[in-house]
C-alpha positions in Angstrom: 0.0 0.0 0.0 1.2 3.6 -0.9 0.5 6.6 1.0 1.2 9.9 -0.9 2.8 12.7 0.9 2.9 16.9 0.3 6.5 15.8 -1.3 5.3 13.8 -4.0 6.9 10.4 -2.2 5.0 7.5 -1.9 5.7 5.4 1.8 5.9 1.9 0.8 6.9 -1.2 2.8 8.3 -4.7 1.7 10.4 -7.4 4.2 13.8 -7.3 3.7 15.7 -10.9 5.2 13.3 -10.8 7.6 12.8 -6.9 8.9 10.1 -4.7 7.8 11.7 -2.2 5.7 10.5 1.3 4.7 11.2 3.3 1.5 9.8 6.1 -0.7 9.5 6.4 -3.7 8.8 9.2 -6.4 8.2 9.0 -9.9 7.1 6.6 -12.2 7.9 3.1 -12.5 8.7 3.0 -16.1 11.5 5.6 -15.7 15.2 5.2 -15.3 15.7 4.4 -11.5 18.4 5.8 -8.9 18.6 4.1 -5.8 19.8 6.1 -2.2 21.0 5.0 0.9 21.4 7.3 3.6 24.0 7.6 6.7 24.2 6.5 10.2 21.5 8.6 11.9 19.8 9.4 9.0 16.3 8.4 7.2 15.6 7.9 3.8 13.6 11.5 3.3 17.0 12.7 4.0 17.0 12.9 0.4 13.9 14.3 -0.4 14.7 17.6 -2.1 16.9 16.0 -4.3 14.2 13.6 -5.5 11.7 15.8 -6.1 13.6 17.6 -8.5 14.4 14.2 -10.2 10.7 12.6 -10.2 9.8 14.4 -13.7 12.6 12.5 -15.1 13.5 9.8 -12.6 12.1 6.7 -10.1 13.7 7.8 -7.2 13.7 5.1 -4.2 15.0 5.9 -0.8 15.5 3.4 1.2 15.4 3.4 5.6 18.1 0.9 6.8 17.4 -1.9 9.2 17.0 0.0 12.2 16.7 3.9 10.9 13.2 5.4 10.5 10.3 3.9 9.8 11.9 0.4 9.3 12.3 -2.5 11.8 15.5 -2.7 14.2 17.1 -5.3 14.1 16.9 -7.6 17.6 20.3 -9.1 17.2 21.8 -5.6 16.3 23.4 -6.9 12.7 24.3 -2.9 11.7 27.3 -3.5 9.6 28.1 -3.4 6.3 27.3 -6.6 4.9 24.1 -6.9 6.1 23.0 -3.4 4.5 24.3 -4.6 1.4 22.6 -7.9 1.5 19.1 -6.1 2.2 19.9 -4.0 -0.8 20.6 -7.1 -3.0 16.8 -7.9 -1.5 15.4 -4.6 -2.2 16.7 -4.9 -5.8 15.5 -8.2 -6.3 12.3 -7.6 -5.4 11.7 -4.3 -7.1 13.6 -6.2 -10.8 16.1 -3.1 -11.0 18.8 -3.5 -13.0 20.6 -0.5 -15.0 19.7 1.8 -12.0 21.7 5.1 -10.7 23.2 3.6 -7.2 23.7 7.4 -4.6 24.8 6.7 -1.5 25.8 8.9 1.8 28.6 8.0 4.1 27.7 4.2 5.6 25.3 4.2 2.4 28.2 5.2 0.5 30.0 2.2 1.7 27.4 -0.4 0.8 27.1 1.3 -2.3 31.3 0.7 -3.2 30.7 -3.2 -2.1 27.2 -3.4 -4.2 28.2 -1.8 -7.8 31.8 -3.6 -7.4 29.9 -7.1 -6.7 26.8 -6.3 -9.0 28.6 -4.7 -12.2 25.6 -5.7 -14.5 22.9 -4.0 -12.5 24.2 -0.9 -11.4 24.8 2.1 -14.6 26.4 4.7 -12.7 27.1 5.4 -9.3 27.6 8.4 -6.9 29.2 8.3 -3.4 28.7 11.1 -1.2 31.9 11.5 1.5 33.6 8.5 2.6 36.3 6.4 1.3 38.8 3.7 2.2 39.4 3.5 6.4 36.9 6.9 6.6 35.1 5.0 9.0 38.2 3.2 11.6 40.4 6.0 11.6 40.4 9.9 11.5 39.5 12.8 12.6 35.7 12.3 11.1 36.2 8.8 12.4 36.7 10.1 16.1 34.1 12.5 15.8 31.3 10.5 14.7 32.4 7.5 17.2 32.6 10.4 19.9 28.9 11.8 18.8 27.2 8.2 19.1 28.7 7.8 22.2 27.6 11.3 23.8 24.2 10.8 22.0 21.4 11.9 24.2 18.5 9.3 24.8 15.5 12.2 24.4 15.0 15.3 24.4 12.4 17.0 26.3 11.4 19.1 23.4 11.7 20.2 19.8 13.9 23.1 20.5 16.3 21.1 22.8 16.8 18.5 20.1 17.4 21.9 17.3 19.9 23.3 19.9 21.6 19.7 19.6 21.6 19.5 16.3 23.0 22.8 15.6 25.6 21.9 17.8 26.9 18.9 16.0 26.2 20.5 12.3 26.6 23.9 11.9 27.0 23.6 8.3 23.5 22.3 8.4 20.3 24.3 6.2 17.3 25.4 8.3 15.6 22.9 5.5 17.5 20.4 6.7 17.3 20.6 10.1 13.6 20.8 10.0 13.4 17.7 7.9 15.8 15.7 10.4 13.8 17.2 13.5 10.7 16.0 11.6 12.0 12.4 10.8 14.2 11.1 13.7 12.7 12.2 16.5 9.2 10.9 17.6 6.9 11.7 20.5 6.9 9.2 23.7 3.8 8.3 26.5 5.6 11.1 28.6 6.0 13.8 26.3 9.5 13.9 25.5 10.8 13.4 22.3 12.9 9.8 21.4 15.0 9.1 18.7 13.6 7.1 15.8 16.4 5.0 15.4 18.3 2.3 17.3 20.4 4.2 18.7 21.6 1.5 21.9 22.1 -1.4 18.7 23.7 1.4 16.3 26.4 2.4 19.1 27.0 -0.7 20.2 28.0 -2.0 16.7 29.7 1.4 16.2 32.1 1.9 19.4 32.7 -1.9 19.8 32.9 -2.9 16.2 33.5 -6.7 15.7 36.7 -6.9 13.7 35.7 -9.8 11.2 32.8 -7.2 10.2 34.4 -4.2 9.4 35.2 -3.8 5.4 38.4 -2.5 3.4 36.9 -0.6 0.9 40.0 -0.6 -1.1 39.0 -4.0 -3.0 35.7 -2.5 -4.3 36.8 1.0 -5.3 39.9 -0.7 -7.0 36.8 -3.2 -8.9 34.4 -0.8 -9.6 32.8 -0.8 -13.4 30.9 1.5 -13.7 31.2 5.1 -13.8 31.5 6.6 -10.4 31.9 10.3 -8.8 32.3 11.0 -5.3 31.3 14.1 -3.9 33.8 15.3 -1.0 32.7 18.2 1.2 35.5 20.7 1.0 35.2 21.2 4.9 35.1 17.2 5.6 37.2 15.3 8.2 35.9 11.9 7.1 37.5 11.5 3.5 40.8 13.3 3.7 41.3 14.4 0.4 44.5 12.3 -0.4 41.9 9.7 -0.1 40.2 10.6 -2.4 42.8 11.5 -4.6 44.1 8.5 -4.3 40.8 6.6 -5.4 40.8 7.9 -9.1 44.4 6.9 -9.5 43.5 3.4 -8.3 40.1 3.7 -11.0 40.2 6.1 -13.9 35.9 4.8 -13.5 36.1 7.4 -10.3 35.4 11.3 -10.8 35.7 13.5 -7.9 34.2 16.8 -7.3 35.1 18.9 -4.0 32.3 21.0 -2.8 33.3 24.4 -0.9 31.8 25.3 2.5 30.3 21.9 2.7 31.4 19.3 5.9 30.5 15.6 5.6 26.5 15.9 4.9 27.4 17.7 1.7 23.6 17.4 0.2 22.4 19.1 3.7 25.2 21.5 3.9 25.1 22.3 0.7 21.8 21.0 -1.7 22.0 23.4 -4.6 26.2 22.4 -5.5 25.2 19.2 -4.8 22.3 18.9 -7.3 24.5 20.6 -10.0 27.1 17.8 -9.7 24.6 14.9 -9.4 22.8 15.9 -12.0 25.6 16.6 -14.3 27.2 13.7 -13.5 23.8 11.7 -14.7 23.6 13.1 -18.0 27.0 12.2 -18.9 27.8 10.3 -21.6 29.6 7.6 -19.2 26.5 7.9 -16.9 23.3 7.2 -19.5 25.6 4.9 -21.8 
């Protein structure tokens, strides 16, 4: 069942390897698709100015992760990469995708590297949004996010305590944004205060005390990607150094890169309108629509 929202997006629901997972979806189904996976704390709407300017063109789908919005948590807190990317090789099975655009955002962006490199024939282009090889085990953004989960608070006792927050941690971040992440994390308990809508004891656990056999090398996959690739780096970001990223399109002449001024990590928050241009661009490419 579909539910149609003041965006455009449809809510829709499908079980993923056993969760209840949520997506949206704009457009028609006949068009080309593009796929997007979203960070740590983040949702799938995350994404939704960016889709509504594709959907004349585009089926956008935006998928919540096991334990992010409005889809199930996982009970035995499985928040690592390859389970993401093996409820995306569900998603695309069940939805028949193949030749879609694959966007993905910081731990999205990571199942997005292991997905195209391991999928070639279904994925035509894709776009990775701040993270590379070791972004995630060592740094400065590294620290910093690790730090953030751990210092997370459980509620809030309002709205405007949970914007102050917010603000704190992203000061990059648009008022649009922030009202759309105030709007789609946080969610009203029997007491009045407001909760996160994610699993937030599961998500740090798996974050701050990361099983080793779990935890990825990206190297491998950005080294066998396909298809043509950009990643967008925030000009402001500690979680992709740039000699990372450098690095990456030496490794695969596949891999653009495009640097974003004044933008941190959440480049598409931080800075939509740049980050449009590029995606965009990037997707009427010869390389990209080939």
């Amino acid at each position: 069942m579909a539910v149609d929202t003041t965006s455009g997006g449809r809510d829709r629901f499908l079980t993923l390897n056993g969760l209840r997972a949520h997506y949206v979806e704009w457009g028609e189904a006949d068009r080309p698709a593009i796929v997007m996976l979203h960070g740590l704390r983040s949702y799938a709407r995350t994404f939704e100015p960016l889709a509504g300017r594709l959907q004349d063109r585009y089926r956008v789908l935006a998928l919540d992760t096991r334990g992010r919005g409005d889809s199930d948590w996982d009970p035995n807190g499985a928040y690592h990469t390859e389970s993401y990317v093996a409820d995306l090789e569900k998603f695309t099975d069940l939805l028949g995708l193949d030749g879609f655009v694959l966007l993905g955002h910081s731990m999205g962006g990571a199942t997005t590297y292991v997905y195209a490199a391991r999928h070639p024939e279904r994925v035509r282009a894709a776009v990775v949004e701040d993270i590379g090889p070791g972004s995630s085990l060592s740094g400065a953004g590294a620290e910093r996010i690790r730090r953030e989960v751990a210092e997370t608070p459980r509620d809030f006792p309002d709205q405007e305590a949970a914007r102050r927050y917010w603000r704190s941690i992203r000061p990059h971040i648009s008022e649009e944004a922030l009202e759309s992440r105030l709007r789609h994390t946080l969610t009203p308990d029997e007491q009045g205060r407001w909760r996160w809508k994610f699993d937030l004891a599961g998500i740090a656990a798996a974050r701050l005390d990361p099983d080793p056999a779990r935890q990825v090398d990206l190297w491998p996959y950005v080294e066998a990607l396909r298809c043509p690739t950009l990643v967008v780096r925030g000009g402001e970001s500690d979680f992709l150094p740039a000699a990372t990223a450098v690095a990456m399109t030496l490794r695969n002449p596949r891999i653009r890169l495009v640097d974003v001024p004044g933008a941190g990590h959440y480049v598409h928050d931080d800075a939509p309108e740049p980050f449009h241009h590029h995606f965009t661009r990037f997707l009427r490419s010869a390389e990209a629509v080939r």
